[in-house]
N, C-alpha and C positions, 0 to 999 in steps of 0.2 A: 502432503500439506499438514502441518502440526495443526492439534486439535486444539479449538479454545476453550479456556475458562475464566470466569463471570468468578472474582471472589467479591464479595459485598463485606464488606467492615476492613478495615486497616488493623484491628487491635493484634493482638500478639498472637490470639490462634488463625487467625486470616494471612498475617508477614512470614508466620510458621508453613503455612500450608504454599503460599505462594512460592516461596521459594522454593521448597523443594520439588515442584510443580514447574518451573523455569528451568528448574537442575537436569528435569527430565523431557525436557524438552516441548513442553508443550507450552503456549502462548496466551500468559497469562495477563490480565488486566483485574488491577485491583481500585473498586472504588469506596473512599469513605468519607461519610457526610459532612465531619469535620475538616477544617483547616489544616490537621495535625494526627498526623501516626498515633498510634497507641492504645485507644478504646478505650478501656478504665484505667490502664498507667496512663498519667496526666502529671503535668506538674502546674505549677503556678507561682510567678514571680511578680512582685511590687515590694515597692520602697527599698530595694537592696537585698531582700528577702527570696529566698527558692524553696517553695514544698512541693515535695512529692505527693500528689494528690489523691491516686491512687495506691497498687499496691505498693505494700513498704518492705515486708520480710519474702527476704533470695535464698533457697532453699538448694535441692539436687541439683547440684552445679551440672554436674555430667547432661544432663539433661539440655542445657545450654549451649556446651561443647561441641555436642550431635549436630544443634541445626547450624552451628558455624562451621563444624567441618563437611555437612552436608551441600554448605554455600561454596565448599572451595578454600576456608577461608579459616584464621586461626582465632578462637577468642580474643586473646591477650592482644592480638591489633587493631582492636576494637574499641573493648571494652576493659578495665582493671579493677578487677572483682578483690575484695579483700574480706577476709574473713572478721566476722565482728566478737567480741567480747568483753562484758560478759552478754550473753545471748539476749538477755532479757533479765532487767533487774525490777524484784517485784516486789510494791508497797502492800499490805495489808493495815485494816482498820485498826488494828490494835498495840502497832506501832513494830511489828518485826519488819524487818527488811530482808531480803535475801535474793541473792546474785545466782541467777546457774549459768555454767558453763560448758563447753563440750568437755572440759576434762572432769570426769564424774568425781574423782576425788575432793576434788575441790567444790563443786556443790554439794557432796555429800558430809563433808566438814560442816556448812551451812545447815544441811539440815538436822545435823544430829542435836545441834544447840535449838533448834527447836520440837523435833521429836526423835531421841537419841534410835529410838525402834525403825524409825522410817528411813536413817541414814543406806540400811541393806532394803530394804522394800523398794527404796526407790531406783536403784540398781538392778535389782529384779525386776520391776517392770518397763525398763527402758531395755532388758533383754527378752523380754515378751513383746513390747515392741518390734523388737529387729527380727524376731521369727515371723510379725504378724507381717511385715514387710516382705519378708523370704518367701513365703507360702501365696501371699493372694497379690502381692502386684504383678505377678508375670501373666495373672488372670484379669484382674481388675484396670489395672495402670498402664500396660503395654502392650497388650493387646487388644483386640475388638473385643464390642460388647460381650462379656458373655451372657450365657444365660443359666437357668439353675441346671440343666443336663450337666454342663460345664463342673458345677462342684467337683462329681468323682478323682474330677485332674488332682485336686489337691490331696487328694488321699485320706481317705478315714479318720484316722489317728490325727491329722494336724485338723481336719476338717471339728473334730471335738475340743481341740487347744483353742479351735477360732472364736468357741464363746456366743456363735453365732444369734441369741437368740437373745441374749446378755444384752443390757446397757452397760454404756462406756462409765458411767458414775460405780456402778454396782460394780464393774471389772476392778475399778480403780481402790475399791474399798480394800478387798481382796490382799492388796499389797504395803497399801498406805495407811495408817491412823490418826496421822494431824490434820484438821479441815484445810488447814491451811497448802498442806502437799497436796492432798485430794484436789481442792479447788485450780492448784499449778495445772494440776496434769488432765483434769476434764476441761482446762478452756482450752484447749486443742478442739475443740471440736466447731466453735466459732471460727475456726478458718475455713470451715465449708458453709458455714451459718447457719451450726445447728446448735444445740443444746446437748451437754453432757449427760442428761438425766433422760434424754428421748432420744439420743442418738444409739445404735449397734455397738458392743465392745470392740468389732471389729476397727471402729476409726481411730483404737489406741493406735492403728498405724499412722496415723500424720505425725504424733511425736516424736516418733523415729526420724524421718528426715530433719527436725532442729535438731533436735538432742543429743542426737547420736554421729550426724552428721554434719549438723554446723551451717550454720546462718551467715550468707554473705554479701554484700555492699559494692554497688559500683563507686570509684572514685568519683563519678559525675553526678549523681544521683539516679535513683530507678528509672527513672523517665530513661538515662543515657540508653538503658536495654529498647527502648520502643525505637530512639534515635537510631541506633545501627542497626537494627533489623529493616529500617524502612531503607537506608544506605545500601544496605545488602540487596535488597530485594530489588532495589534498582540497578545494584551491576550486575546481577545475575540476567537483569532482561526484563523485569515486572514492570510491566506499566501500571505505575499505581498514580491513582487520581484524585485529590486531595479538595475537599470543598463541594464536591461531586455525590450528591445524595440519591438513593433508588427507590424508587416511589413502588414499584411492584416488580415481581418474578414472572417471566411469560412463561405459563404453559401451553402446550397443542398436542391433543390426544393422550393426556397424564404424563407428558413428557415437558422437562423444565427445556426451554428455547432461547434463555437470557433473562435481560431486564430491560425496564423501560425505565429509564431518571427522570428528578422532577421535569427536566429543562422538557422532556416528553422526546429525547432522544432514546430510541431503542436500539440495544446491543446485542447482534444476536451471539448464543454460546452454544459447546457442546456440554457445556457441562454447569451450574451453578452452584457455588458456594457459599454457605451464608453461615459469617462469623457475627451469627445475630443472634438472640435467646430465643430459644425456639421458639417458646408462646408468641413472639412479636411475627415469626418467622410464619407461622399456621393463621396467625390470626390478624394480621396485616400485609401482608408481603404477598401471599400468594390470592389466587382473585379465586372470589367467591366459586365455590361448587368444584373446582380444583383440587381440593384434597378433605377427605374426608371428616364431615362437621363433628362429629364425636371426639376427632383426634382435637381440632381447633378446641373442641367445650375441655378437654380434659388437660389441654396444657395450659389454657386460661384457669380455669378453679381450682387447680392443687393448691396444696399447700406448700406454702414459699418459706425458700429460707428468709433468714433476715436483712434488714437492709441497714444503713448507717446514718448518724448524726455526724460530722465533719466540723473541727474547727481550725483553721490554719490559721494563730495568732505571731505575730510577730512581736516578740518581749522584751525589755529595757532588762538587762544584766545577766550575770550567768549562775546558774546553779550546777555546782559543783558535785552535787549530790546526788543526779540525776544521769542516766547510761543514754544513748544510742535509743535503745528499744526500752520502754518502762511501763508498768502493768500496776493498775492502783484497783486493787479488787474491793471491793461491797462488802458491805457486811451478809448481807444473806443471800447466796448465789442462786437456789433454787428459788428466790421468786422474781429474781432479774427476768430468769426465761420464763418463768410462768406469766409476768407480763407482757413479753415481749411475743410470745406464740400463744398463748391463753387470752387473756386481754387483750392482746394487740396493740398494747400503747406502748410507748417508751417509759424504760425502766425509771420506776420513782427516785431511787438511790443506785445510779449505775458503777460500772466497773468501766476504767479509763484505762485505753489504750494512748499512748505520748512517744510518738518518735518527734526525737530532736537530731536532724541528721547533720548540724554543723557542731554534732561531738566527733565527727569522724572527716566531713567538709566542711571546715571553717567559712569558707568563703559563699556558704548558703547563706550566714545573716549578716551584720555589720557588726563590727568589731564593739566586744560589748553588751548583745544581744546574742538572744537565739529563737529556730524557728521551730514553734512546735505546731504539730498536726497532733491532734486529739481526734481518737475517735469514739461512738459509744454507738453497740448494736443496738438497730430499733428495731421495729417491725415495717412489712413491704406497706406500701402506702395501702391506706382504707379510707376509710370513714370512723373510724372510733378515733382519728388526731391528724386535725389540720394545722399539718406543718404551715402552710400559707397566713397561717395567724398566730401560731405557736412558735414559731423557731428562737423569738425572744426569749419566750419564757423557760424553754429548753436547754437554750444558751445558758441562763444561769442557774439553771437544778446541775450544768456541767461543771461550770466554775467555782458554785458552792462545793461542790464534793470533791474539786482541786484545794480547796482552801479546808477542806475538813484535814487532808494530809500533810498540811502546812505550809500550800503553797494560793497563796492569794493572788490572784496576775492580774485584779481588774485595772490597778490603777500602774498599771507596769505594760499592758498593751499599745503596741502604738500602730501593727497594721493588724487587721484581722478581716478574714473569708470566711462564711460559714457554707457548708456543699448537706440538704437536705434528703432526703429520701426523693421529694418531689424532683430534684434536681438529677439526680441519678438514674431517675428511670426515662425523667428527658436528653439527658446527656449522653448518656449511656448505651440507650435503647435495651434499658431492663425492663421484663416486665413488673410491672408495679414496683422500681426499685428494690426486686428484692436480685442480693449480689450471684447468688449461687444457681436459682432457680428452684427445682422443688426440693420441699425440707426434707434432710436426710434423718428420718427418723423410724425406719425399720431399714431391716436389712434387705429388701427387696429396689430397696430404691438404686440399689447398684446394678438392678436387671431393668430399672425400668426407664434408664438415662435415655433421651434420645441416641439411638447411633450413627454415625458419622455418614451411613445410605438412609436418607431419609423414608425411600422403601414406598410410602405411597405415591411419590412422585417420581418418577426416572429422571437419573439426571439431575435430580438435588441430593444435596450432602451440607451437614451441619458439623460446624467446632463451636469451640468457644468454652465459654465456664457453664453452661447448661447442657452440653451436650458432655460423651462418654469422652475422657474419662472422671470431670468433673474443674471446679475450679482451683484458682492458685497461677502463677507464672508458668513453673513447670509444666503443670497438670495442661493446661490452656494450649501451650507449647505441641504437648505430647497429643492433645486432641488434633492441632493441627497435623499435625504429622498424618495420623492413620486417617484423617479424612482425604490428604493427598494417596497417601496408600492406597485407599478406595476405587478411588478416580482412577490412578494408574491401570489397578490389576483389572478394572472394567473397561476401560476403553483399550489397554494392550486385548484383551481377551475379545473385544470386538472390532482388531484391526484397526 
């Protein structure tokens, strides 16, 4: 008789894990709280209007590939992925503009007209990238956790290129000397929700996968990826259970035994999965005296990465002048993050992230109009800023500093959604909305991810963007992956 398992979230690293979990035959049941597949890819439609709500930039295609051909099953009859350009086109305060692309020639044209020196630096360190790639993701990324024994694997001589002790601002100095390039290539590090200036040199690897490898777009929108994975996961055999929330994890004798849902239906399992942020997972989910209170105090008070302000405005006309993906930076970067992890407030004069995804699907706004989602990192919910009474006010320190760049939308909006920090960590199930979980800002936070065997409990196993090997689609993906890994080599190894 096939062994069961209990996965808890629908999002991308739970449809990851389930499937390949049905592939191998064992009898999988997936429940999520929501109505709707996908965990943080979300979309949201009104008035004619589609935003992607969630994440927006598609990175390691290959990575995608895996779990469709792991289903049996071909990408391209799914999903149609099209590569975007230019990747990211990006506003600065002082009025330069500049486009990068996958073809380096071509943003290196761009930046020689504003720092002729940086035009070879910058090429130089997109191939420092692609070594820091080559060297620690076959440790970091695709494999189990490791731990610091693990270094030796990388070998000496690359283990000293890795910078390891380096921040990612300080790496970037190194090769670039316009703030303006510097600034390009340290907000990389806000894709895990850290800071440039407090992050590892080591995370110049996330550049490598846009830069060097190229950014790509479902023709449906990102949401379409959550869409066929829940599709998938259902012809493979996944019972997945949609509107179906789980109120606690049973354990019996440090051993996870299922869940019990609100409805106060229990399921029993051999195995549970929880594509949950682990602090929710320690500190809700499992019942008191169950797993050890040190672990619960220490994934509760870390330090968190950051979390998000959201605005999905729906807009009267089209700007011509504006890409896909568009980056409106600050004037002064390092105290964006010093308030946002220092202070803990949201930044006074932020940096504006803008996908308008009907530059690429039309048929996202109405003819005429476009939809953008803004976003601007804040800090995981506190007490130093009540969004519950602030969100107005935040709203428009946002749309002032759109209209600083020349673009004024108040009286041009006709739908708009704003999505809080307080919203995210309810919707979500983040702890204290923060998106990544703890801030990646030494180099050890890559040893101290939860791993995919939860280890004090038998029989639980965690994915997701807080667990190894961290967040992102891919990354979340790949998390699922080796917590079904887990599962397998443990329950084949116990018959």
């Amino acid at each position: 008789m096939s062994k069961t398992v209990v996965v808890i979230g629908a999002g991308i690293g739970g449809l990851s894990a389930s499937i390949r979990l049905a592939r191998a035959g064992y009898r999988v049941i997936c429940f999520e709280q929501h109505p709707t597949p996908g965990g943080k890819m979300r979309e949201f439609r009104a008035g004619g209007f589609r935003w992607d709500a969630g994440p927006s930039v598609i990175t390691m295609l290959p990575v995608i590939e895996d779990l469709f051909a792991t289903a049996g099953e071909r990408l391209e009859d799914w999903l149609t992925l099209a590569p975007v350009d230019p990747l990211t086109r990006y506003f600065f305060e002082d009025g330069k503009r500049l486009d990068v692309h996958l073809d380096r020639a071509k943003t290196a044209a761009q930046i020689a007209a504003i720092e002729p020196r940086d035009a070879a630096g910058y090429s130089a360190y997109l191939d420092h990238a692609a070594f820091l790639h080559q060297v620690t993701s076959p440790l970091f990324v695709y494999g189990d956790r490791p731990s610091p024994f693990d270094l030796p694997k990388v070998g000496v001589g690359n283990a000293l290129r890795l910078e390891p002790f380096s921040k990612l601002h300080g790496s970037i100095k190194g090769y670039v000397r316009s703030p303006h390039i510097r600034q390009l290539l340290g907000r990389f590090a806000t894709y895990i929700g850290s800071s440039p200036y407090h992050a590892p040199a080591t995370l110049g690897v996330v550049s490598h996968v846009e830069l060097n490898e190229g950014v790509w777009y479902p023709r449906d929108g990102v949401y379409s990826i959550a869409r066929a994975l829940h599709d998938v996961a259902c012809k493979v055999g996944v019972d997945v259970r949609l509107g179906t929330p789980v109120q606690r994890i049973e354990v019996k004798n440090g051993r996870a035994t299922g869940v019990t849902l609100a409805s106060g239906e229990v399921i029993p399992a051999d195995a549970v999965l929880a594509n949950v942020d682990a602090a929710l997972v320690y500190n809700r989910l499992l019942p008191q005296g169950e797993a050890p209170p040190r672990r619960a105090r220490k994934l509760g008070l870390q330090r968190l990465s950051c979390s998000g302000f959201i605005l999905l405005l729906g807009v009267r006309g089209v700007h011509e002048d504006l890409a896909h993906h568009n980056i409106f930076f600050c004037r002064d970067y390092r105290q964006e993050f010093v308030d946002i992890f220092d202070r803990k407030m949201p930044p006074a004069e932020p940096t504006l992230y803008a996908s308008i995804t009907c530059k690429s699907t039309p048929q996202d706004a109405p003819a005429g109009h476009e939809n953008w989602y803004i976003l601007v990192n804040a800090p995981a919910v506190g007490p130093e800023y009540d969004w519950n009474k602030r969100a107005d006010e935040y709203r428009d320190v946002t749309l002032d500093q759109l209209a600083r760049f020349g673009y004024e939308l108040r009286d041009k909006i006709v739908m708009e959604q704003r999505i809080t920090p307080n919203d995210i960590e309810a919707k979500t199930a983040s702890w204290r909305g923060a998106l990544y979980g703890e801030l990646f800002d030494s180099p050890w936070v890559a040893f101290r991810r939860p791993r995919s065997r939860a280890g004090d409990v038998k029989g639980l196993y965690l994915c997701g963007g807080t667990a190894h090997p961290g967040g992102g689609v891919p990354m979340v993906m790949l998390s699922g992956k080796l917590a079904a890994k887990a599962i397998i080599e443990d329950y084949s190894a116990a018959g």
